[in-house]
Every structure is written in C-alpha cells, then in structure tokens.
N, C-alpha and C positions, 0 to 999 in steps of 0.2 A: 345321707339317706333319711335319717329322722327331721331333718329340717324340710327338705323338699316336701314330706308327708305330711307336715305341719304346714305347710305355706298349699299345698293342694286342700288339705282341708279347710283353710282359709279362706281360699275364693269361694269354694261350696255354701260357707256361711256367711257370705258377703250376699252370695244371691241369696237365699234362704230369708235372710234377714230382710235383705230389700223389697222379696216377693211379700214379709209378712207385715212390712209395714204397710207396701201399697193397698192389700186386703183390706185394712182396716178401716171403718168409716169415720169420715171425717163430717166438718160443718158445709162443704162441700161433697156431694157424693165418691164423686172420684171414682177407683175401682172397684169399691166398697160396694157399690152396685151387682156385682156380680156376685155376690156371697147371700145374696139378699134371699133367694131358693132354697138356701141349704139350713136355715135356722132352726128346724127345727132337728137335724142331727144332730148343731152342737146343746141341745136345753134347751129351758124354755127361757134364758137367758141373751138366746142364740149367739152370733161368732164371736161378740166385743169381750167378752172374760176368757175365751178359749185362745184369742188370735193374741189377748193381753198378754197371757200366762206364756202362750209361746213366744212370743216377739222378748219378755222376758228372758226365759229360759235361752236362745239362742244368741241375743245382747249378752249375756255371762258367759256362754263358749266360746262366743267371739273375741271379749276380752280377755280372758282365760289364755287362748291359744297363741295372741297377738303377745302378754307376758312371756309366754313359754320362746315363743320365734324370739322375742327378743334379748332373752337370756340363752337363748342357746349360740344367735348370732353375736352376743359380744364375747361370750367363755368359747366363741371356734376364733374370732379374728382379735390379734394380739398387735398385731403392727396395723398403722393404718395406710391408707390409697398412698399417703405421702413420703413415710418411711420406703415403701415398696419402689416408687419412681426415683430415689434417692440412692437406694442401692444398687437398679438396674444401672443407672446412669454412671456410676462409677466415679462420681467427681470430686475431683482434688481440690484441696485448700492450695490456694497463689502460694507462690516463692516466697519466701522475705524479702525487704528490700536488701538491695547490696548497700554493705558499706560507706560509710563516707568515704571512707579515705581511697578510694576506687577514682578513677580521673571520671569526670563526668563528659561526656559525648555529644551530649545532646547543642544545640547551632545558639548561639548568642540572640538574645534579641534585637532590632536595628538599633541605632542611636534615635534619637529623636533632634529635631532642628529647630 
C-alpha cells in the first residue's frame, strides 16, 4: 500500500520535474518562451530564480522518494526472481552414480582393423 503510494507520487514528480525543467530558459529559447508574459508575477527577477528554486526543491523530493521506494522495495523482497523460479520448479539433484562393482550394460565399442 505505502509503496504503490510512493511509486504514484513518483511519476507525479517525474512530470513536475520535467514540466519545470522545460520552462526554464535556456541559450536557446526553447519553452522558456512561454513564461516570457508572466515575469513580472515572479519579481523583478522574473521566472529564472523562481523555476531554479523549484526545479531544485522538487530534484530533492524526487530523490528523497526514489531512496525511500528503494528501501522499502529491498526490506519487502528477501528472496530474489531466482530463489522463487527454483523453488517453484521443484528440482532435484541427479542420483549418484551406481557402484562399480554393478555389471556395466552399456554395448562395447567395435574393434578397429
């Protein structure tokens, strides 16, 4: 239950994250263009300190979370894909050989001429 909710809020900040990088202007305009209207909501700094701090701040929940997923996925799985295909399969270790002293059966090989 809490890992699902961990791996949902995951993707959330996969987009989030990606949305806040594209925003940002680059040496190319890019999407950066579009934010270009709004400068003066964020300051008179306009969106490059605002979109930093968040692209920050959401880079740290991201890894933050991606820790937590993966501590919690190796303290729930103990056996791995390999142990589990090993014990379904149910498979025995071979016989030993028999004895020497057991008459051997098997067909001679020809002479050679």
């Amino acid at each position: 239950m809490t890992t699902s909710f961990l791996l949902i809020v995951q993707i959330i900040l996969v987009v989030i994250l990606v949305i806040a990088v594209l925003l940002q202007k680059s040496s190319s305009i890019g999407l950066g263009a579009y934010s270009g209207s709004n400068e003066s909501v964020f300051g008179a700094k306009g969106p490059n300190s605002f979109l930093a701090k968040a692209t920050f701040l959401i880079g740290f929940l991201f890894v933050s979370n991606t820790i937590a997923l993966g501590y919690m996925y190796s303290a729930s799985a103990q056996s791995s894909v390999v142990d589990n295909m090993v014990e379904s399969t149910n498979v025995e270790a071979p016989s030993s050989p028999t004895p020497a002293s057991q008459a051997d059966t098997s067909p001679e090989a020809p002479a050679v001429k």
